[in-house]
C-alpha positions in Angstrom: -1.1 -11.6 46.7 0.4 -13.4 43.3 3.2 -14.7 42.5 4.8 -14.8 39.3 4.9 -17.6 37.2 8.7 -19.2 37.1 8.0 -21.7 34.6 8.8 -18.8 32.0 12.3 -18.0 33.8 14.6 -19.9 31.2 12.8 -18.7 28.3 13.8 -15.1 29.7 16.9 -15.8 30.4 17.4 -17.1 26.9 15.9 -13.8 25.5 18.1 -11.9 27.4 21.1 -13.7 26.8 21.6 -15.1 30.4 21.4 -18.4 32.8 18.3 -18.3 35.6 20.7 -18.3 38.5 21.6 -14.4 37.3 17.9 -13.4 36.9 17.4 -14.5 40.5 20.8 -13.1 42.1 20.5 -10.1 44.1 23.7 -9.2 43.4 25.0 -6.8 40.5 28.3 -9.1 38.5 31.2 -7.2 38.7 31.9 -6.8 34.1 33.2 -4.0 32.5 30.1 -1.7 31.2 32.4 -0.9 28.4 33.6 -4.0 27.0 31.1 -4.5 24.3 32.5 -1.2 23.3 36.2 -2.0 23.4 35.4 -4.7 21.1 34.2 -2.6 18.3 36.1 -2.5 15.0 36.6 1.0 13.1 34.0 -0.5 10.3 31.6 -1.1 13.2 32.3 2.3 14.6 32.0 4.0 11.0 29.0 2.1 10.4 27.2 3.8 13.8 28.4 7.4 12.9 26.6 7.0 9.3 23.5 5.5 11.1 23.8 8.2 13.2 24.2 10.9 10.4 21.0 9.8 9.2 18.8 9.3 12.2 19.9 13.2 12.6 19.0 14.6 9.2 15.4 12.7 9.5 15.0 14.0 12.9 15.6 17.4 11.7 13.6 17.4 8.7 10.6 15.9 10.4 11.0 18.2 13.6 11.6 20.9 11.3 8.9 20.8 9.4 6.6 20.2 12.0 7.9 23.2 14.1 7.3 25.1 10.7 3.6 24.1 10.8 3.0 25.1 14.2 3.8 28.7 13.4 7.1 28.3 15.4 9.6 28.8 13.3 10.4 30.9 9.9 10.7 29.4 6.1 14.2 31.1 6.3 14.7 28.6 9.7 13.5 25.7 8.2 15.8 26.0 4.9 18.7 26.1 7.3 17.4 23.0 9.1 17.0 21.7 5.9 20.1 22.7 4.5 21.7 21.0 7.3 19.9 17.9 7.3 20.8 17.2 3.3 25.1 17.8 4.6 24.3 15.0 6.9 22.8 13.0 4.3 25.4 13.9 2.3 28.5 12.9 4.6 25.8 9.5 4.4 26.2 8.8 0.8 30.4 10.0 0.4 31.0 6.3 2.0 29.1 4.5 0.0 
């Protein structure tokens, strides 16, 4: 049997943003799951639905053409894919 090795605990706790005594609770705090949420601004919103917009269209493009290359999808398929990938890119670059 081993234990672990608790010398580490408050460089944990620092990492994860908390004190020891709430890495060896057994009980859950009562916060608001939400409340890093309520705080956001509209910029810091915005600023995630762009990220987002983008993520997407590389997601797409890469999938896309991948599923292409397996045989798994048309040319006329992927130009849609495509097609829809650049109007997210687009939406992207109307902000900036």
């Amino acid at each position: 049997m081993s234990c672990p090795d608790i010398s580490i605990l408050p460089q944990v706790a620092e990492i994860l943003g908390v004190n020891v005594d709430y890495l060896l609770s057994t009980s859950t705090p009562k916060t608001d799951k939400w409340q890093s949420f309520k705080e956001l601004n509209k910029k810091d919103v915005k600023e995630m639905i762009f990220l987002l917009c983008r993520c997407v269209s590389l997601a797409l493009s890469i999938g896309g053409l991948i599923i292409y290359l397996l045989g798994k999808l048309t040319i006329s398929d992927l130009g849609i894919i495509l097609c829809i990938a650049v109007a997210l890119v687009s939406v992207d670059n109307l902000t900036r």
